[in-house]
C-alpha positions in Angstrom: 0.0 0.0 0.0 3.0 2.4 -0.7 1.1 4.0 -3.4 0.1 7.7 -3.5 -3.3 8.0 -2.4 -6.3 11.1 -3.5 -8.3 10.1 -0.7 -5.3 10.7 1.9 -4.1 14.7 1.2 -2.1 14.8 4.5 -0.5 11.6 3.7 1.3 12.5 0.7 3.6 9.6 -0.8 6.7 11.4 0.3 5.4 11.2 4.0 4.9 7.4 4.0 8.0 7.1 2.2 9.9 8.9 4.6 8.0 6.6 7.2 8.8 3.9 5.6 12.6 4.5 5.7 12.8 4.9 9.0 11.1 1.7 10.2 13.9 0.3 7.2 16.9 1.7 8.5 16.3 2.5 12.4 13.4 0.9 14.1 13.9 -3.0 13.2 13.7 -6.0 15.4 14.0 -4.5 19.2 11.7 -1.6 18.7 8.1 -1.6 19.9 6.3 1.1 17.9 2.9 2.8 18.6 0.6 5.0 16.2 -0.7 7.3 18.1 -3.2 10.3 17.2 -4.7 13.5 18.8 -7.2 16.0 17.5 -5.5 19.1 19.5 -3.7 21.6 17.0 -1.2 22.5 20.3 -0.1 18.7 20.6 2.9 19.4 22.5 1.2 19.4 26.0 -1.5 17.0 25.1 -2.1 13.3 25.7 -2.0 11.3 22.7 -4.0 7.8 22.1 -2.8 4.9 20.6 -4.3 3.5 17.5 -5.0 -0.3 17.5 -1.8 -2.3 19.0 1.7 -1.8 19.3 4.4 -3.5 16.8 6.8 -5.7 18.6 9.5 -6.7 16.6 8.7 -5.3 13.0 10.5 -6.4 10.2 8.3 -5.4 7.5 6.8 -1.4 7.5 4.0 -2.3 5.0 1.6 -3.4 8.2 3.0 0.0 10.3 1.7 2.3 7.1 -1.8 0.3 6.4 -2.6 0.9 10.1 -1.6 4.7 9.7 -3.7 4.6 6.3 -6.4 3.5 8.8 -6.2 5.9 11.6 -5.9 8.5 9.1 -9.7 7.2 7.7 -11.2 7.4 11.0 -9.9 10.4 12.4 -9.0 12.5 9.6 -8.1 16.3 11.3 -6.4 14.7 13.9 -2.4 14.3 14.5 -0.7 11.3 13.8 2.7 9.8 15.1 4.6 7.5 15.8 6.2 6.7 18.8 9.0 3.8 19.0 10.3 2.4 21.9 13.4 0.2 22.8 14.0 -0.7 26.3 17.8 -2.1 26.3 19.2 0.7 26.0 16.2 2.8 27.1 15.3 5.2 24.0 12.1 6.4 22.6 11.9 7.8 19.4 8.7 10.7 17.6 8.1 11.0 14.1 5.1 13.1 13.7 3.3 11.5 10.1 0.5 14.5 9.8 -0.6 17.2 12.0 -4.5 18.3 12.8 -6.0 20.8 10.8 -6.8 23.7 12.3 -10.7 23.5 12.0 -13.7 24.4 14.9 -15.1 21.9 17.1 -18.6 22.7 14.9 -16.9 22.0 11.6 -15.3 18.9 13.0 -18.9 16.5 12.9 -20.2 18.2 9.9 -21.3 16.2 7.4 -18.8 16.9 4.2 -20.2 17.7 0.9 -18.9 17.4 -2.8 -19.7 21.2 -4.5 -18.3 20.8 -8.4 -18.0 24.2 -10.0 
């Protein structure tokens, strides 16, 4: 699913890509990682929460990016990262894959509509 997507704006193919890389090159075999999403535009002093189950020991970043595809579906203005863990030594790692889009709380349940011109 490394294809570029229309239905995914915020996930161009250069982000997942780029996501894809890293899992490649620096988060194999001892890393557990976590998507995680939030729907505040500050996310910096926000909790975040995790999207379906951690990864342990990945070796392949095509399941990592179809579950990003997914939380990017169901909660499409939020902010999306992930967050990698290894525990020997003790690291964590953040790559933030889309941020929320700065829209009101009324806006946020509205029912979207297709206007052609």
């Amino acid at each position: 699913m490394l294809m570029p997507n229309q239905n995914y704006p915020h996930l161009s193919h250069q982000v997942i890509t780029d996501v894809t890389k890293v899992i490649d090159n620096h988060l194999r075999d001892d890393w557990v990682i976590r998507i995680e999403y939030t729907d505040e535009i500050e996310y910096f002093n926000t909790s975040w929460q995790q999207w379906g189950k951690a990864f342990f020991k990945v070796m392949e970043p095509a399941e990592v990016v179809d579950n990003i595809y997914e939380c990017h579906t169901n909660n499409q203005i939020c902010s999306i990262r992930l967050h990698a863990e290894k525990f020997n030594p003790v690291s964590r790692f953040y790559y933030s894959v889309c941020q929320a889009c700065p829209a009101s709380k009324e806006l946020k349940y509205a029912p979207f509509e297709l206007v052609k011109k």
